[in-house]
C-alpha positions as CSV (number, residue, x, y, z in Angstrom):
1,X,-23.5,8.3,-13.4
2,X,-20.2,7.0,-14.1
3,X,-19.8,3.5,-11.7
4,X,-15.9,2.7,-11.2
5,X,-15.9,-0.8,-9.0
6,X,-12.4,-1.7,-7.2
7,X,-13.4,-5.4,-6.8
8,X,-9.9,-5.3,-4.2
9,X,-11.6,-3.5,-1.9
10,X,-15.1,-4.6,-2.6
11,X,-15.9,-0.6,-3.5
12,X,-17.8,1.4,-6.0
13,X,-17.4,5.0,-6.9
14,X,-20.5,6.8,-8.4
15,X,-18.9,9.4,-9.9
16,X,-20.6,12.3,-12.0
17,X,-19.6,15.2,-13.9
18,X,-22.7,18.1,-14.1
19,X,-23.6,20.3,-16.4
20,X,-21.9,23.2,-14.6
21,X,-18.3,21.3,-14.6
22,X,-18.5,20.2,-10.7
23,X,-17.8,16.8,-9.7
24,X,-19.6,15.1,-7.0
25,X,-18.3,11.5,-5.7
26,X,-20.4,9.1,-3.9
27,X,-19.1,6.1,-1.9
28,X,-21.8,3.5,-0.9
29,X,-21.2,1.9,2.6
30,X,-24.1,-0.1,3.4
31,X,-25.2,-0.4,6.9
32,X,-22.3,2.1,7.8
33,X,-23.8,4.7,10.1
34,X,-21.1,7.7,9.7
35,X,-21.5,9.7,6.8
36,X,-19.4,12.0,5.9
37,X,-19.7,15.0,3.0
38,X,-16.3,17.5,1.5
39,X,-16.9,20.0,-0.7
40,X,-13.4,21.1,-1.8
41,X,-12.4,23.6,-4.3
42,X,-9.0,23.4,-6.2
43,X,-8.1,26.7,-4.5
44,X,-5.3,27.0,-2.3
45,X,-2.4,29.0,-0.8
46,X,-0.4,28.8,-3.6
47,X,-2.6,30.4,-6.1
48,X,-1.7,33.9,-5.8
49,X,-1.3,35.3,-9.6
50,X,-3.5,33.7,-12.1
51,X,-5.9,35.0,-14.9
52,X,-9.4,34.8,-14.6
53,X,-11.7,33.5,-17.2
54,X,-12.7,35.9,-19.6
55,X,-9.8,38.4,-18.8
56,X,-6.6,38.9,-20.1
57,X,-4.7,40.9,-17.5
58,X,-2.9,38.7,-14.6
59,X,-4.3,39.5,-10.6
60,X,-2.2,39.5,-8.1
61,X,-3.4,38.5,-4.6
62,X,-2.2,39.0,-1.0
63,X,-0.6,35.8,0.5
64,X,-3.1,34.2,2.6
65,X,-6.2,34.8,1.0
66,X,-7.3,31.3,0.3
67,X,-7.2,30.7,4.2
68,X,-8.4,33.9,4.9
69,X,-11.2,33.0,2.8
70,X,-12.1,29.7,4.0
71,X,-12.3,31.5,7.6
72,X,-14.9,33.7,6.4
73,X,-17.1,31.4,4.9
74,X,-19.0,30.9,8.0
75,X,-20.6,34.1,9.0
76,X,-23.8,34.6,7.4
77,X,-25.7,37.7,6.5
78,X,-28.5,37.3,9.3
79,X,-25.6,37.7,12.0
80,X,-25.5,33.6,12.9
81,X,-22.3,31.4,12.3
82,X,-22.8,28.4,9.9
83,X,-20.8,26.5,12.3
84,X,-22.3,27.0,15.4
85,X,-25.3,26.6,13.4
86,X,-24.1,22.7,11.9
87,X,-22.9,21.8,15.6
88,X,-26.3,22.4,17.2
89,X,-27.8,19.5,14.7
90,X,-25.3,17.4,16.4
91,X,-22.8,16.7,13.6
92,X,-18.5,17.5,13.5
93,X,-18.2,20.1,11.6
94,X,-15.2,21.9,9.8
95,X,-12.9,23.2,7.1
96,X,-9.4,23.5,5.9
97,X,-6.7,24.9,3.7
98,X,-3.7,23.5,2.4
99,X,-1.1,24.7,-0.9
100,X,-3.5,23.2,-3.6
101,X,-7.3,22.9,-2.2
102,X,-9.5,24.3,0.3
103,X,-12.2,22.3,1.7
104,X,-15.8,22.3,3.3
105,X,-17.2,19.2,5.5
106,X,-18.8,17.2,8.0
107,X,-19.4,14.2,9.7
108,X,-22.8,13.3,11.2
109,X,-24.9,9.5,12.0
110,X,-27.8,11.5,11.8
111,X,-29.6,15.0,10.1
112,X,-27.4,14.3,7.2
113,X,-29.7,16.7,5.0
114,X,-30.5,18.9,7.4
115,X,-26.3,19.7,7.3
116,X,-26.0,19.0,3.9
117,X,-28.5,22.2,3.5
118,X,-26.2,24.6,6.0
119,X,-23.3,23.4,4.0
120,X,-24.4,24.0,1.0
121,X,-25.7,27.0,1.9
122,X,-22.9,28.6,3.3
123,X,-20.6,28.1,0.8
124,X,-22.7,29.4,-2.0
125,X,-23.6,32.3,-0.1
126,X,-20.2,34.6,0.8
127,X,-21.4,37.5,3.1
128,X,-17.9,40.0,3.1
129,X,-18.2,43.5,4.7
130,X,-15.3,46.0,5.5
131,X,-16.2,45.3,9.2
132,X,-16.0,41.6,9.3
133,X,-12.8,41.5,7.2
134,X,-11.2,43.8,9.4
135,X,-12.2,41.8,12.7
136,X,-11.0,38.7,11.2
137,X,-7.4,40.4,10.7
138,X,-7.1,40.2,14.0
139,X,-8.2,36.7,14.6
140,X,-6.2,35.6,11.9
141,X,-3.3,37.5,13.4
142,X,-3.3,36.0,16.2
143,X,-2.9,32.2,15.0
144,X,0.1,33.4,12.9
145,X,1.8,34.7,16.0
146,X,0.9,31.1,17.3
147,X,2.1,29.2,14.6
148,X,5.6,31.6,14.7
149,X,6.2,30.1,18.1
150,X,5.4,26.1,17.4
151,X,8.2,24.5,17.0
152,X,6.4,21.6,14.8
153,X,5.7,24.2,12.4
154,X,8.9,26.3,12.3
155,X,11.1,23.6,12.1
156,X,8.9,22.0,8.7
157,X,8.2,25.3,7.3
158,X,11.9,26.2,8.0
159,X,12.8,23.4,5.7
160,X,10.7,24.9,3.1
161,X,12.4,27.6,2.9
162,X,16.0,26.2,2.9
163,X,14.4,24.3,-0.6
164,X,12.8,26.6,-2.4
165,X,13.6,29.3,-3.8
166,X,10.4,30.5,-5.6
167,X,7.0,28.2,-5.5
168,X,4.6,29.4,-2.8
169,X,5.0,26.4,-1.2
170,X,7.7,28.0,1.5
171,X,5.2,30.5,2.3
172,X,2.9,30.0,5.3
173,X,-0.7,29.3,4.2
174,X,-2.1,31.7,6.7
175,X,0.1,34.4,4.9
176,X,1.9,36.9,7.3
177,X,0.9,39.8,9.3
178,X,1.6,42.1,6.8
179,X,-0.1,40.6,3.8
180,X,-3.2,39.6,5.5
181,X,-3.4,43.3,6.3
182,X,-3.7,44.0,2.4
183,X,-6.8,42.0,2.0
184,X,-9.9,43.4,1.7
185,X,-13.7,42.5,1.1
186,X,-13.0,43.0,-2.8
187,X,-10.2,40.7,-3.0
188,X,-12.0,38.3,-1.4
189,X,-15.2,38.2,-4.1
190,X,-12.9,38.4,-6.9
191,X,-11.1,35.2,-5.3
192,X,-14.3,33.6,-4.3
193,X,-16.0,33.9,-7.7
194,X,-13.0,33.1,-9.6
195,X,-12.3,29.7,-7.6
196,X,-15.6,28.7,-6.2
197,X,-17.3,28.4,-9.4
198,X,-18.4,24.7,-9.7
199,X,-16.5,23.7,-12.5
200,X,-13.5,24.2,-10.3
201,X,-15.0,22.1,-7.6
202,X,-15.7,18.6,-6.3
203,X,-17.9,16.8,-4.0
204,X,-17.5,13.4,-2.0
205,X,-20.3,12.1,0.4
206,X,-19.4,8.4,1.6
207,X,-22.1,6.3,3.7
208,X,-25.0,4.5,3.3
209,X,-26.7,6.0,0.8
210,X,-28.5,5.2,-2.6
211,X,-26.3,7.6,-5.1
212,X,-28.7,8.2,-7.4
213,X,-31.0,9.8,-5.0
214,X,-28.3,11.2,-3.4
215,X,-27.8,13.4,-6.0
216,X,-30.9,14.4,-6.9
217,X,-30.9,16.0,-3.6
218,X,-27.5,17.4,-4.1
219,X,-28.5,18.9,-7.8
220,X,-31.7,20.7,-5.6
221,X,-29.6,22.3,-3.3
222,X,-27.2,23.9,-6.5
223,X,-27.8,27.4,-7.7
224,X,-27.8,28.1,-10.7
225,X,-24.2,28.3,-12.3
226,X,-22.2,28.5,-15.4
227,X,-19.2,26.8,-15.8
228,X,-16.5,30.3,-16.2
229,X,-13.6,28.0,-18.2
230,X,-10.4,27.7,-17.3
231,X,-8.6,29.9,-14.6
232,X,-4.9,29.9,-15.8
233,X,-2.4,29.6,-12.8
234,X,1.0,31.7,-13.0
235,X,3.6,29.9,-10.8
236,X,7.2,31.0,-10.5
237,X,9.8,29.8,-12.0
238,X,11.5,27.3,-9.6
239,X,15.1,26.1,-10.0
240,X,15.9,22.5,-9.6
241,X,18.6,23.4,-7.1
242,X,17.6,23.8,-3.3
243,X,18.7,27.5,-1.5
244,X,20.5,26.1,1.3
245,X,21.7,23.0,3.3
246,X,20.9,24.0,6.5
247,X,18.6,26.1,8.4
248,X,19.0,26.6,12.6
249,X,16.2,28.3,14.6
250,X,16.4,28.5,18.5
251,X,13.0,28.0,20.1
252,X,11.5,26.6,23.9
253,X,11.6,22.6,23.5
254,X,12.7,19.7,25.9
255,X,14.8,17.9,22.8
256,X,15.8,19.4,19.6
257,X,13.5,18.5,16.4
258,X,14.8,17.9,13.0
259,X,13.2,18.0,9.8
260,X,15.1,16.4,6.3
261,X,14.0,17.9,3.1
262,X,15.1,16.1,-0.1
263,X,13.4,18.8,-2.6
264,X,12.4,16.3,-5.5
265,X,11.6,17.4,-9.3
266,X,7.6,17.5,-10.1
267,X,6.1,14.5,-12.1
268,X,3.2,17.1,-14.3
269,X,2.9,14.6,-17.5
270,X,2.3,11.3,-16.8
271,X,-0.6,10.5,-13.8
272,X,0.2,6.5,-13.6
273,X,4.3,7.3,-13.5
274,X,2.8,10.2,-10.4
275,X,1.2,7.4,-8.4
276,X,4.3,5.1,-8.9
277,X,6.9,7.4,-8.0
278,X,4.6,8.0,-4.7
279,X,4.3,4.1,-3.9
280,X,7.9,3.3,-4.6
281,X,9.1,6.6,-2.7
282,X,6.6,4.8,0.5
283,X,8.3,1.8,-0.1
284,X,11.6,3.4,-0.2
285,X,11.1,5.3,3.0
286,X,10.4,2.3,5.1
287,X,13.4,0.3,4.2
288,X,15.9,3.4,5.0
289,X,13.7,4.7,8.6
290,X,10.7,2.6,9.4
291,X,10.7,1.1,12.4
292,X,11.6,-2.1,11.1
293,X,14.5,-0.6,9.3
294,X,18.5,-1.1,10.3
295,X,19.1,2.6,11.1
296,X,16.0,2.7,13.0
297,X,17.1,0.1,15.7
298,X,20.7,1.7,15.7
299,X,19.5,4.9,16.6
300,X,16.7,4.0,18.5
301,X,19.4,1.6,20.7
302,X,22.1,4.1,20.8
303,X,19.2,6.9,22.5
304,X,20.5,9.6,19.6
305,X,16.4,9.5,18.9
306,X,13.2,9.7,20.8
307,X,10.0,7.9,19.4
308,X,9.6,7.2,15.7
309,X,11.3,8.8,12.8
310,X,8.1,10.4,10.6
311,X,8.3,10.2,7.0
312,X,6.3,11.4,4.0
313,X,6.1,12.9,0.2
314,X,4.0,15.4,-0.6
315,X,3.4,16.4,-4.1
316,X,1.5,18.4,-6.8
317,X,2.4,19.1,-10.2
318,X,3.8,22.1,-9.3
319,X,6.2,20.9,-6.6
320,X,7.4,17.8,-4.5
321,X,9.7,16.8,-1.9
322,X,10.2,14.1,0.7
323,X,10.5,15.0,4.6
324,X,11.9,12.9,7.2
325,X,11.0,14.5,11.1
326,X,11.9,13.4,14.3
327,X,13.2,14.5,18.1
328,X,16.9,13.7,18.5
329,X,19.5,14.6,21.1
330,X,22.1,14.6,18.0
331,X,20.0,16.0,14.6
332,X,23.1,16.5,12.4
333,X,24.4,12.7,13.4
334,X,21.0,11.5,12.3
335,X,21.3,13.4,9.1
336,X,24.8,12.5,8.6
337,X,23.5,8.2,8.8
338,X,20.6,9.2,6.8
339,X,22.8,10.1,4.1
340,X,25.3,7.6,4.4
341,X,22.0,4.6,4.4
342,X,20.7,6.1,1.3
343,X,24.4,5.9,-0.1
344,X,24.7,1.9,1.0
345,X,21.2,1.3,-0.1
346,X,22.4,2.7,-4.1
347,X,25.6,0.9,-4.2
348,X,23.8,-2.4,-3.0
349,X,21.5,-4.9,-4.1
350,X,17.7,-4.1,-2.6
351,X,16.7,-6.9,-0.6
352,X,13.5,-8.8,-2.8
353,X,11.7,-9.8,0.5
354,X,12.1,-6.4,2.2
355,X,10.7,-4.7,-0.6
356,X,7.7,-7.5,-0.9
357,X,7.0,-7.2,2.9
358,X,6.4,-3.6,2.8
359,X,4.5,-3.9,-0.6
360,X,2.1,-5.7,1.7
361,X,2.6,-3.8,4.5
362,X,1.9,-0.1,2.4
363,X,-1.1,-2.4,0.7
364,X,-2.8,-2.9,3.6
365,X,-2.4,1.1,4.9
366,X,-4.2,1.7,1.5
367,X,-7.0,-1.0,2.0
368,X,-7.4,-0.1,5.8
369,X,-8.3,3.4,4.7
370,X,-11.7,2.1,2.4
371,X,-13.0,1.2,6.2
372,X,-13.2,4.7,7.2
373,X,-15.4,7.4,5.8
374,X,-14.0,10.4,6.7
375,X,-10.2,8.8,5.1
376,X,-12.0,7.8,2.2
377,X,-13.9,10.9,1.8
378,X,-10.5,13.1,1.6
379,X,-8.4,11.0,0.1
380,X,-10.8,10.7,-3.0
381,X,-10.7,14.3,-2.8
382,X,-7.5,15.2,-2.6
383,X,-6.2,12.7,-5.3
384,X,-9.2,14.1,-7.7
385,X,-7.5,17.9,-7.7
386,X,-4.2,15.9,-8.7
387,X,-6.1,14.0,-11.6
388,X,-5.7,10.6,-9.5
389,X,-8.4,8.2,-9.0
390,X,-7.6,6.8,-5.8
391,X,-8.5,3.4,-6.4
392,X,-5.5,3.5,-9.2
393,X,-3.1,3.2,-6.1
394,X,-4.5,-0.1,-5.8
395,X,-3.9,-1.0,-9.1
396,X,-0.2,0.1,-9.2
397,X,1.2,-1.3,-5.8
398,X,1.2,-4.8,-8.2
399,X,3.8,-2.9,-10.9
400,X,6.6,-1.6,-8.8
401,X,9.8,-3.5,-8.7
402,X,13.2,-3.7,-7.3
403,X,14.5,-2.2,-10.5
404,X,11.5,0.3,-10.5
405,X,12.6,1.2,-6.8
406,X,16.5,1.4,-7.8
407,X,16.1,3.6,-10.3
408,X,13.2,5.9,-8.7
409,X,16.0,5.8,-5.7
410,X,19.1,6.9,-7.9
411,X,16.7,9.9,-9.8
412,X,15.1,11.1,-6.8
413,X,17.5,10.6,-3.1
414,X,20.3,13.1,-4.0
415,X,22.7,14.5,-1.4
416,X,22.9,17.9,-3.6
417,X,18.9,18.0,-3.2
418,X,18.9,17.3,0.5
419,X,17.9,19.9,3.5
420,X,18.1,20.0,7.2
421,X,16.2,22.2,9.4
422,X,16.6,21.7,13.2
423,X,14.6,23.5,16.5
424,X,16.6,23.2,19.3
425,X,16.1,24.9,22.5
């Protein structure tokens, strides 16, 4: 096994690549008594046309699919529910989809194997019938129709939309009534043995554990695959520009909700110059609407907002953009001074403290997650799908600069780039 040692943190990685192509990632944490176990495959809502090894001809897939999948992992053949069946051991169970991976997992202080061997089980073992897909339609449905009505969700998917023209991002990773009714038990195996073949997969267990043994145990529980090769993606073409400035829905809430898009062009070449952009874009994000941040106060004072302004940057290789979310009794004033701050902040000097206070700050976010398991286990995960080791984070904080920041804010905070969606009631 590979051993990569962050002596920042005072962590190892055991990291090892088998003969059938998956990776499995162990995290030591002695006397720790949570442990925690993902399997994730890099599968998600987005891949809807690709080519599967060995064949020549694209398939095309209902949206939804990959969440549709996930959903069905559970039931089993002899009629029981792998879930039900992990929380009668006693351990926190559950799974999840999002636009690039879909993943498997639990958390447990004790009958870690005795989980490990459900988990394991379940997701090398797909049971589809005509019968159970078609129930699951309706279940499925059902939480669609939900989601249609949350504003949370309208008002960020919403913004989506008013970005992007093409990428599958914009598209709801449960799919739509319509599509979901397209999928059938066939679709699903071709999907399932395309995607979860282990060379497309990866495993992270953090606790206290001795990783060598650990994945002896892990290697017992395999069966017996080859590694298909490479599963080539087809993603739509997607123009730089966004599709439009504003989007307005109308929905049952006490204050109106606002989401900012700034739709932000994909890093797919370069890893290290990936992890900086994302630091410096953290770093950025906090001088113009953290709480400790001028516009913050004013709009916080003036009662134009209601609790804290959220801000993030999601990427992939495929696609990236910033969002900026909030309540506010006056969403296109806060958008208007959003604009205006990022304008003041290019056309001034970046204040050198600032930025090295939040370094630290942001530093400490990242060092604060190596003390949980289940924030270790997914962030290890989700950054290895991306081609990031996440302990290169740590490495990279120490390299960004105020001319680093200045120029990552002049290439990537454009007004002609920038989205608002708003829910009001």
């Amino acid at each position: 096994m590979q051993i990569i040692e962050n002596l920042k943190v005072n962590e190892k990685l055991f990291l090892e690549k088998l003969e059938n192509g998956m990776a499995v990632m162990i995290i030591p944490k002695k006397d720790m008594k949570k442990k925690y176990m993902i399997w994730g495959t890099n599968y998600g809502s987005n891949d809807n046309i690709f080519v599967v090894p060995g064949e020549e001809k694209e398939t095309e897939v209902p949206n939804g699919v990959a969440h549709f999948l996930e959903h069905k992992m559970f039931e089993q053949e002899n009629g029981t529910n792998s879930l039900d069946t992990l929380t009668s051991l006693g351990v926190d169970a559950n799974a999840y989809t999002t636009n690039n991976h879909t993943a498997y997992l639990f958390e447990c202080t004790d009958n870690f194997y005795e989980a490990m061997d459900e988990l394991m089980d379940y997701v090398q073992n797909p049971y589809f019938t005509d019968e159970n897909v078609e129930k699951e339609k309706g279940i499925i449905g059902q939480e669609i129709k939900m989601y249609d009505d949350y504003p949370d969700w309208r008002v960020y998917m919403n913004a989506m939309q008013a970005m992007y023209h093409n990428n599958p991002v914009k598209i709801d990773i449960a799919g739509s009534i319509e599509s979901i009714s397209k999928i059938d038990k066939e679709i699903l195996y071709k999907c399932y043995n395309t995607f979860y073949n282990p060379s497309n997969m990866a495993m992270v267990i953090c606790g206290d554990f001795e990783p060598e043994k650990l994945l002896e145990e892990i290697k017992k529980r395999l069966k017996k695959t080859k590694s298909e090769g490479t599963i080539k993606r087809i993603s739509p073409d997607e123009p730089e520009n966004i599709v439009k400035g504003k989007i307005e829905q109308k929905l049952d809430v006490s204050q109106p909700m606002y989401t900012v898009g700034i739709k932000v062009k994909p890093i797919n070449n370069s890893v290290q110059e990936m992890i900086k952009r994302d630091i410096s874009i953290q770093i950025l994000l906090e001088i113009l609407v953290g709480k400790s941040s001028e516009l913050y106060k004013e709009l916080y004072t003036q009662g134009i907002i209601y609790g804290g302004i959220g801000a993030s940057y999601e990427f992939t290789k495929d696609y990236s953009h910033i969002l900026i979310s909030g309540q506010s009794s006056n969403p296109e004033e806060v958008y208007a001074k959003i604009k205006d701050r990022i304008n003041l902040l290019k056309n001034n000097e970046i204040n050198e403290k600032d930025v090295s206070r939040i370094k630290k700050k942001v530093y400490g976010e990242y060092v604060r997650e190596y003390n949980d398991v289940t924030d270790i286990s997914r962030m290890f995960l989700s950054d290895y799908f991306k081609g990031i080791n996440s302990f290169e984070y740590l490495e990279e904080i120490v390299n960004i600069n105020v001319e680093y920041l200045k120029q990552v804010l002049n290439d990537v905070f454009k007004e002609d780039k920038m989205v608002i969606s708003i829910v009001k009631s």
